[in-house]
N, C-alpha and C positions, 0 to 999 in steps of 0.2 A: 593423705600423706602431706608429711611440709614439702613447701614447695622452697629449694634452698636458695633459689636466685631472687626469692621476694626481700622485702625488705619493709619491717614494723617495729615502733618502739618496743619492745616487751610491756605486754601488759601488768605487770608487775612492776615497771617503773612510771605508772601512773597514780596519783594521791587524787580523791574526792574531796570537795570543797561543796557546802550544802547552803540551800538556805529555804529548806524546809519547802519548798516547791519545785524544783531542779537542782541540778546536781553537775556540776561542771570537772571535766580530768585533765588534770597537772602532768606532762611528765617531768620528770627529774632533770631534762633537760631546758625546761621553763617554757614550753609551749602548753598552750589551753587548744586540745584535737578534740577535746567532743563537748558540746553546750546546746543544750534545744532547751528555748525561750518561748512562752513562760513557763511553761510544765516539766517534768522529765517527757509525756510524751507526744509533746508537741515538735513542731519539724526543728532538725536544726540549725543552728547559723556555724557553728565550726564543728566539719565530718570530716577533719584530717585522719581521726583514728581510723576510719575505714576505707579510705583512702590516700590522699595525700594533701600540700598547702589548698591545691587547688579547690579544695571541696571546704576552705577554711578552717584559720586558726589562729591565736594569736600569740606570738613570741616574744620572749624577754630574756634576753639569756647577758651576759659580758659580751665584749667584741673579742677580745683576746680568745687567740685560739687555743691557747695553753689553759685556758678558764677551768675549774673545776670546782664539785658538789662538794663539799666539806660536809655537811651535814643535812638534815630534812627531816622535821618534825611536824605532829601538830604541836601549837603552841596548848602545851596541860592537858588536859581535858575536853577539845573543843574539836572543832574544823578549819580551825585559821591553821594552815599551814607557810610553813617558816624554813625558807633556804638559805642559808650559808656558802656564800660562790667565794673562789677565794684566786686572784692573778697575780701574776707576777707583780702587778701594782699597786696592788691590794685587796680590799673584802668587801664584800656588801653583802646584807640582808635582804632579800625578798621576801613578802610577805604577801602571800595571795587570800581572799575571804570573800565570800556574800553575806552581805549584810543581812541580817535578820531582825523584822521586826519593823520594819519602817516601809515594807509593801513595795520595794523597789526591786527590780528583777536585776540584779546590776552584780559585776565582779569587779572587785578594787583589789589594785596592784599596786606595792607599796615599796620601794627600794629606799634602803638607808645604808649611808655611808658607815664602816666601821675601820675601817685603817686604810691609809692611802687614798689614791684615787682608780676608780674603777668605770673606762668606760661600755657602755649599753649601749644595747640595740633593741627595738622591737621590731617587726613586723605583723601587721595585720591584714586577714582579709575576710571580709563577713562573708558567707554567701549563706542566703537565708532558701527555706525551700527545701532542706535536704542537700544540699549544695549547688540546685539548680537554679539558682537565681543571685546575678550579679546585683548589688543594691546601687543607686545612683549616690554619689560620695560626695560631698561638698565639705570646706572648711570655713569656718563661722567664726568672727567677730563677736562677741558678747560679754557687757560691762567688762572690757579691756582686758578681758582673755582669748585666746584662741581654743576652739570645739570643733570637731569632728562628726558630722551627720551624716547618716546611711539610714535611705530610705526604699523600699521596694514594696509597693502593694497595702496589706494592712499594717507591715512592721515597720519600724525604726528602731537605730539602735543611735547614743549621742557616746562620743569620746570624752570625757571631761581631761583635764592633769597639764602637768607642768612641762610636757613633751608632746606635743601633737606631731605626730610622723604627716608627712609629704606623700602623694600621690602619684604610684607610676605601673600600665601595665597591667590593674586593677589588683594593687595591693598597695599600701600604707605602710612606709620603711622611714625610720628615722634613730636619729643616736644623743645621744644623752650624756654629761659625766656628773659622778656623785662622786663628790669628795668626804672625806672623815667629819661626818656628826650632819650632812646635807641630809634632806628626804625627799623622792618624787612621788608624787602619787599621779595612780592614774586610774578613773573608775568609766569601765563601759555598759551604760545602763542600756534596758529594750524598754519601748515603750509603743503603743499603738501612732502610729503617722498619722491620725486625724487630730490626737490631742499635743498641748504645748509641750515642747523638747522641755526635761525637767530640766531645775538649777543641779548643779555641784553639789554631794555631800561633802558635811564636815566629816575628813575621814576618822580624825581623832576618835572622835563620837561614837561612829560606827562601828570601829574596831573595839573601843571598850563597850560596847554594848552586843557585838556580837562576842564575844570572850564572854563578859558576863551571864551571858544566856547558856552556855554550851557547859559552863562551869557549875552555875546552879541547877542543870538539869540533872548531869553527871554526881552532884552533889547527893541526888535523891538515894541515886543507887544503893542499894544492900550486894555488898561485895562480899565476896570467899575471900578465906585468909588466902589460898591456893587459887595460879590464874586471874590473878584481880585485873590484872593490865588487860590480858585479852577477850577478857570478858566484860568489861566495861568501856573498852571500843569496841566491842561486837555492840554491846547494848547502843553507841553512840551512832555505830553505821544501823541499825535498826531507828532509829530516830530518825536519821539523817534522810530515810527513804521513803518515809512519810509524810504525806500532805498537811501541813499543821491548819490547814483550814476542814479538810475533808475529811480525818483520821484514815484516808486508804495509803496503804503498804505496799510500793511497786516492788518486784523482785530483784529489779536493777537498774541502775540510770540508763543501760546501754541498748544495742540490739542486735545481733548479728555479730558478734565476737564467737569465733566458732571454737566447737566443743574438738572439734580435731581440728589441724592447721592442716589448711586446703580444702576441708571435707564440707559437707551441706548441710551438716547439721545447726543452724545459724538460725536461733529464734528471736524474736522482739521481746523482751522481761521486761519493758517499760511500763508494766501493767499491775494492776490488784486482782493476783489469786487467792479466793477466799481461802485456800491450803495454806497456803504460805503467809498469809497475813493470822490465821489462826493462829499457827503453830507459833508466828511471833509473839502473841497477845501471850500467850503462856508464858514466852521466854519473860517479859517485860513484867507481870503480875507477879512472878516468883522473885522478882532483884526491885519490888517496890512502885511500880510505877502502875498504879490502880485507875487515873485520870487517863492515862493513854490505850491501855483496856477498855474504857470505858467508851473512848473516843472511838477507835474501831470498832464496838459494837455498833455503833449508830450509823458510822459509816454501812455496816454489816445492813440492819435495817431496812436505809434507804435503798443499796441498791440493790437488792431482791425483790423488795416491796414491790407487788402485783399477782399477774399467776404466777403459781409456782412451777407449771411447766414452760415457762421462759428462762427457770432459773441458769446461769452460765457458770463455767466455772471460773472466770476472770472478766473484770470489768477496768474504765477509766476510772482514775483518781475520784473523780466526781461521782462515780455510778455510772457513765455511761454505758451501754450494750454495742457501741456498733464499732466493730472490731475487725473487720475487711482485713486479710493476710494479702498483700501485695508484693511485688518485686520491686528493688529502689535500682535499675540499671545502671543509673549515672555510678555509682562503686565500683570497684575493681573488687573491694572486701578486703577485711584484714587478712595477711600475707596470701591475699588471691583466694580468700575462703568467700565462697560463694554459692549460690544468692544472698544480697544482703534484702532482707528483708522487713515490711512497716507492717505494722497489725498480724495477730497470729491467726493460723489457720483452727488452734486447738480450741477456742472459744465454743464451737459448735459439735464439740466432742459431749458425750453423756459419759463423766468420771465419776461413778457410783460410789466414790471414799469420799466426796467433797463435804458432804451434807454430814456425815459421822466428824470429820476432821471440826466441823461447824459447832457440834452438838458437844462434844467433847470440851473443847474451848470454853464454853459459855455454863458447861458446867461446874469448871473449873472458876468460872467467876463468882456462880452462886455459893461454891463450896466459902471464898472468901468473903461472904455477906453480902453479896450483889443481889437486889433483890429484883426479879423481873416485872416488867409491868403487865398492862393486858395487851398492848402492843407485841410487843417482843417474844411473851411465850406463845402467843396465837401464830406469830410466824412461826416460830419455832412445829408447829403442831403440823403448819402449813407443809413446810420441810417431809416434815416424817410423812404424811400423809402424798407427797410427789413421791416418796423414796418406797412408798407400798406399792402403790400405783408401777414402780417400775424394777419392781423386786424381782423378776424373772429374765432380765434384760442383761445381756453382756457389757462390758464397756471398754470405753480405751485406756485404762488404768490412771494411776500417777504418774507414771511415762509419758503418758501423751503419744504413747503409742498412734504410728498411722497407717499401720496394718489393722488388719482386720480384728473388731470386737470379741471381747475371750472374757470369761467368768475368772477374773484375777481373784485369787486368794485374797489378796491386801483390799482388795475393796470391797470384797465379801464379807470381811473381817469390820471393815469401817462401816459399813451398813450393821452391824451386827452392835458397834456398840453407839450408834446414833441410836437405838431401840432400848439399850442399855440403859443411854445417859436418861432417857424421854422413861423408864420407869425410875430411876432413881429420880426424879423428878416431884414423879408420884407421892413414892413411896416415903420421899426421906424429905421432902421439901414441901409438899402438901400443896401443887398444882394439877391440875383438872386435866383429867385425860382418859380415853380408851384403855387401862393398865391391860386389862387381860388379851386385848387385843398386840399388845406391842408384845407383853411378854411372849405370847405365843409366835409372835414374828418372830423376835430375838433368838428363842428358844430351838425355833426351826433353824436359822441362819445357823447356829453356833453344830448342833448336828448337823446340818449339810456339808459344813466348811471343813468339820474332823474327820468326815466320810468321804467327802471327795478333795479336800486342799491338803493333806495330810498321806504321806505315803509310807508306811508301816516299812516297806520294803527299804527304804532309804534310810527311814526313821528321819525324815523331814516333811517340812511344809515345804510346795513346791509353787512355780509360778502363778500358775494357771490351774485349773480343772484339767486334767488327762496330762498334764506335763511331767516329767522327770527334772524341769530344769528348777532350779531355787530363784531367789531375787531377793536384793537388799533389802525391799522394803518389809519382807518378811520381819526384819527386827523392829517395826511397830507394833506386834504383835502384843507385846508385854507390855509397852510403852502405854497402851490401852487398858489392859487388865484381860484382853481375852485368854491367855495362861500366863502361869509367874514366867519371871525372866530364869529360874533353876528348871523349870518343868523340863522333862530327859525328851518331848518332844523338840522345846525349842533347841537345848544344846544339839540335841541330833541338825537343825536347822544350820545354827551357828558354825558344826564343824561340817557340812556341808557347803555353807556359804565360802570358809575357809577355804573348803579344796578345790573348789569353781571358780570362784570371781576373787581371791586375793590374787593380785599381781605380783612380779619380780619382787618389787621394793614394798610390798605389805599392803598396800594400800587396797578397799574393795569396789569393784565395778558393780555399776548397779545391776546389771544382768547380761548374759553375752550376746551381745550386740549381733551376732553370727548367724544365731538363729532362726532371725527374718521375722522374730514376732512385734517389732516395731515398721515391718516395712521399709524401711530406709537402708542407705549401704551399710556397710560392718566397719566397725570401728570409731573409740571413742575411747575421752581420757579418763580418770578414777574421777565419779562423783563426788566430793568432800564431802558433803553432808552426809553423807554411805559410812566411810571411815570412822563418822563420828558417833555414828548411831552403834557402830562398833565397839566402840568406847565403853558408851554407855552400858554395853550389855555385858563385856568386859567386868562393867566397874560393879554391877547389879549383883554378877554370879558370883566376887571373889577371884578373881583374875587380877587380883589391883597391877602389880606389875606389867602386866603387859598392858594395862589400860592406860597406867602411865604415860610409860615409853612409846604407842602408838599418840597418845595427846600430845604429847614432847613433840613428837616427827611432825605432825598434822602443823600446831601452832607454829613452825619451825618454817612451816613452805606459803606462810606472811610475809609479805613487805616490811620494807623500815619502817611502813606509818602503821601497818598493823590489819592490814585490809586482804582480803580472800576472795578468790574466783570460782567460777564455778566448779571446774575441775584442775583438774592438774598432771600437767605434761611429767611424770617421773624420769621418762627417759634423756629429755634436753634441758632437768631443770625449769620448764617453764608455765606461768600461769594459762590454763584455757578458758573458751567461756565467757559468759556474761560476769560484770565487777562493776562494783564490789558486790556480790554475792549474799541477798538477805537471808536465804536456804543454808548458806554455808553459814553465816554466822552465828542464828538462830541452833544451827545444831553444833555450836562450839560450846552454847549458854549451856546446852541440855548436858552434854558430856560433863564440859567442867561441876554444874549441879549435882552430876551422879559422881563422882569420885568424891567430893564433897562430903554427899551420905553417904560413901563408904569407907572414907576417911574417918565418919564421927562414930559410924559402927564398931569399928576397929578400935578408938580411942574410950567408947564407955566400954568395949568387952573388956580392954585391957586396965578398965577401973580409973582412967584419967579423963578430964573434964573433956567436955565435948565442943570443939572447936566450933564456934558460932560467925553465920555470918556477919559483918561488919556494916556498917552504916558509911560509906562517904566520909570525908570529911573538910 
């Protein structure tokens, strides 16, 4: 439950600022509460978000207490976001960014006078560590400016800008005034404490260069006439969460943003699930971007490469395996949601859908002229050949379930068309493989799963083997091709999904928490990617209206900037979860995609041209 005497920005009034290695959160009130340098899942230096100043942050807001948000945008197409403070004295723009492209781990904050005069305040306090560790602070003299050093251990962070704040206390407070048409900048770079404190960027520079990055990528996109906004910042927050050196996909910059307020359900998403980086490589290859598919296969690649019974189902950015799930005490947690948590426990789960979610993916590549080499399909082969080996084996689903291992429908299903993709392989692509042996896998899976995942009595697919209960992820079903999205099994699904897990206000839960077949306490807020996969199945069967109007509602419970969390609180209006949410955005692409074709369905029956995607421009 919330706990009401706590006290948290809304996650929802927090904007992401990327620079393609980490990921730093704005809120609207001009404080930067969560930043871990240099990675997203490296420790942080400001954990205000789950905590408070004391665990770091850095502020920039008017002095004026009457001060207020006029506006908050990205600027176009990009990640530079853009405030509009406006006082009784007058306006200023802020303008916060990570440079991209020049290798510097660094956020520039950039205030411009725009009527009157307006004055400012910052506050800063690094604490590196998680917020365990105070840095030793000194102010610097250098070619006749004044800088700001914080050093502790391997890190440093330097202050460059035209206001260096004062020392007191173990925080950095100072005030400023920007008069009409003045600029201050101020940029705090991290750099290793063994090597030289770097010089000052030209901020000019950086700013048109990080715009122009964020604009040319956006440029690539193949847009829908319908949805183009939210679908081309989903595509940008999918960029945004990607390692541009590594091609890996973390789930979310954060960790322990919890799925209920007060509750424990509080995971670490600072990581690459091959699920969730698959499912994005789909979203991205259908809106154009064939290079960044490409990129995460190799990522893909490297870090499996070895046995394949080491395979995980999440790794670091890099590929790393070692993923220790820890308690971080120093938090209190956001609004008192606790344990916050480093590293997940779920790494060492065996999720029998990972390896199909894999296979699926990369068939999807070949269907678009990707040719595999002998590297790539021999893992691939590798893959299938773990997934026989453990073809009788229970698991902990998509959920991540940490109750005890169950023969889940959905990952029965996902094994089922890992042996799919691996004959279509064969058959239609002309790669080398045991066909008669996969087929008869396959073949087996698809009868076992109709005979035992399938309850005639209900006329649904049910969670588990022996269960009565449904689950959302039942609508990958079709999503896959193991029956159409009309087949009178899946609607029997569909309107049992309907009369279980829709909530008050529509929205669906992934499975009821009540049950106990996660192990954990009961209760939790509506999945968004659940919703969305609703949508889709909506928009498949001829339900256009209500696919609509449930997309309308979903895109609707966005922020100003256009960003998505994991769940969502319907009852306080407020965002849950991990954010911004690649799960959730990835299945905003796939919905808006399926109204799309059913939109153009609709437009050739009724004899009129077929609305085409669009290109950027």
């Amino acid at each position: 439950m919330w706990l009401s005497g706590a006290m948290a920005t809304p996650i929802e009034d927090y904007a992401l600022i990327s620079d393609l290695h980490t990921g730093a959160l704005v809120s609207r009130a001009g404080s930067i509460d969560w930043l871990c340098l240099p990675r997203f899942d490296s420790p942080s230096v400001f954990g205000a978000l789950l905590g408070n100043q004391d665990h770091g942050r850095w502020l920039l807001e008017p002095v004026a207490s009457g001060a207020r948000v006029l506006s908050r945008t990205y600027l176009d197409a990009s990640f530079v976001l853009q405030t509009v403070w406006r006082t009784n004295g007058g306006e200023v723009l802020v303008t916060d960014f990570m440079p991209i492209g020049d290798r510097r781990a660094a956020v520039i904050r950039r205030v411009e006078g725009l009527r009157g005069t307006v004055e400012m305040r910052q506050e800063l306090q690094v604490r590196f560590n998680y917020g365990n560790t105070v840095p030793w602070m000194r102010r610097q003299r250098h070619e006749g400016a004044e800088r700001l050093l914080a050093i502790a251990g391997p890190s440093a962070m330097v202050l460059h800008g035209d206001s260096i704040p004062r020392g007191s206390d173990h925080r950095h407070t100072g005030r400023f005034t920007v008069r009409e048409g003045a600029t201050v900048d101020l940029e705090l770079l991290w750099y290793r404490s063994h090597r030289e404190t770097p010089e000052k960027a030209d901020v000019d520079a950086a700013l048109a260069s990080t715009t122009r990055y964020w604009q040319e990528w956006a440029g690539r996109c193949v847009d829908l006439v319908r949805y183009q906004e939210p679908v081309r910042r989903s595509l940008l927050v999918l960029r945004a969460l990607t390692n541009e050196d590594t091609g890996g996909i973390v789930a979310a910059p954060t960790t322990s943003l919890p799925e209920e307020f007060g509750g424990t359900r509080n995971w670490d998403y600072r990581y690459c699930w091959l699920r969730d980086a698959a499912l994005t490589l789909e979203a991205m290859m259908t809106h154009g971007f064939h290079d960044e598919a490409l990129h995460w296969r190799n990522w893909l690649l490297r870090a499996v490469a070895g046995d394949p019974e080491d395979l995980q189902i999440m790794y670091t950015v890099d590929g790393d395996r070692d993923l220790p799930e820890r308690i971080l005490h120093q938090f209190p947690g956001y609004l008192e949601s606790v344990p916050v948590r480093l590293g997940n426990g779920a790494v060492d789960q065996y999720q029998a859908d990972v390896v199909g979610t894999v296979m699926v993916a990369l068939a999807r590549l070949r269907d678009r002229g990707v040719k595999e080499d002998s590297f790539s399909w021999a893992l691939q082969r590798a893959l299938l050949g773990f997934l026989e080996r453990h073809l009788e084996e229970p698991d902990h689903g998509i959920w991540e379930v940490r109750g005890e291992p169950r023969y889940f429908t959905h990952s029965r299903v996902m094994m089922w068309a890992a042996f799919d993709r691996a004959c279509q392989a064969v058959r239609e692509d002309g790669l080398e493989g045991p066909i008669e042996l996969w087929e008869a896998l396959r073949d087996g899976l698809r009868t076992e799963i109709l005979d035992r995942g399938y309850d005639p009595a209900l006329n649904s697919f049910v969670q588990y083997y022996g269960s009565a209960l449904p689950d959302a992820s039942l609508l990958q079903l079709p999503q896959v091709g193991f029956v159409p999205y009309d087949d009178p099994r899946m609607l029997g699904t569909v309107a049992k999904l309907e009369k279980d897990l829709l909530n008050r206000e529509g929205l669906l839960l992934r499975y009821a928490s009540g049950s106990g077949v996660d192990g954990l306490e009961p209760g939790e807020n509506p999945f968004l990617a659940c919703s969305f996969w609703l949508v889709e199945q909506y928009a498949r069967t001829g339900r256009s209206d209500e696919a609509g109007e449930l997309m309308d509602r979903l895109i609707g419970y966005a922020n100003e900037v256009g960003l998505l969390s994991e769940e969502y609180d319907t009852v306080i209006g407020r965002m849950a979860g991990n954010y911004p949410q690649a799960f959730s955005h990835l299945a905003l692409v796939r919905a808006a995609d399926a109204i799309h074709v059913m939109e153009a369905e609709q437009h050739s029956f009724r004899g009129r041209s077929t609305p085409p995607m669009e290109r950027s421009s």
